[in-house]
C-alpha positions as CSV (number, residue, x, y, z in Angstrom):
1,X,-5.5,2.9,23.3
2,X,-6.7,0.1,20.9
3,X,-4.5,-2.0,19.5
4,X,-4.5,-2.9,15.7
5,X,-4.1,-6.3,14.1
6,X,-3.0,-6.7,10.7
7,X,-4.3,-9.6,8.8
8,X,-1.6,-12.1,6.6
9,X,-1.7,-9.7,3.5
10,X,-0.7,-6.4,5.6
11,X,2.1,-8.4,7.6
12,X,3.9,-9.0,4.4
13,X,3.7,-5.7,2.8
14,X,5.1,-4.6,6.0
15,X,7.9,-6.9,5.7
16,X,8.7,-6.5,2.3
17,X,8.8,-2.7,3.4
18,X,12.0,-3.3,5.4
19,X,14.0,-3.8,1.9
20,X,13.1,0.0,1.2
21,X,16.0,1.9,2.0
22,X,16.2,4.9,-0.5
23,X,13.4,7.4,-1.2
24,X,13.9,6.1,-4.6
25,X,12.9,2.8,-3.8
26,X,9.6,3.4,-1.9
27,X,9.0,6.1,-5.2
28,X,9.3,2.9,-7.6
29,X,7.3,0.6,-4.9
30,X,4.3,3.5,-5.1
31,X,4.5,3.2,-9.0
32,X,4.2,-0.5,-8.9
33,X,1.5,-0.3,-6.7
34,X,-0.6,2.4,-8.3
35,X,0.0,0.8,-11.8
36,X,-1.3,-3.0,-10.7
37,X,-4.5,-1.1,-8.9
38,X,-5.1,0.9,-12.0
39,X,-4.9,-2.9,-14.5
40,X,-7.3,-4.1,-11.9
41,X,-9.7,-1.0,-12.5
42,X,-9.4,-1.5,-16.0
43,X,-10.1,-5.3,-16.1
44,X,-13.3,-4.6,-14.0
45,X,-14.2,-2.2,-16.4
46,X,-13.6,-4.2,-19.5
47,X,-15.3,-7.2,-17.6
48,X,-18.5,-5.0,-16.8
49,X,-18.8,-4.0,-20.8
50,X,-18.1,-7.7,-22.0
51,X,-21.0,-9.2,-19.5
52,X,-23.6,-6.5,-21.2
């Protein structure tokens, strides 16, 4: 079996995920998440149209 390494960035998601302790919780953290990826989307987007 291979073992995985995580690199800095997944180590610290996977710390902050210890403070999840309701279902509630991880449902806000997936909002959060899914709303900053989405801005990100967007600003690519809007940066692809302005450099045209």
């Amino acid at each position: 079996m291979e073992t995985t390494k995580f690199n800095q960035a997944q180590q610290h998601i996977l710390q902050m995920m210890s403070y999840i302790k309701t279902p509630e919780a991880l449902q806000e953290l997936e909002q959060v998440l899914s709303d900053y990826f989405a801005r990100k989307v967007d600003e690519e987007i809007f940066e692809s149209y302005a450099n045209e």
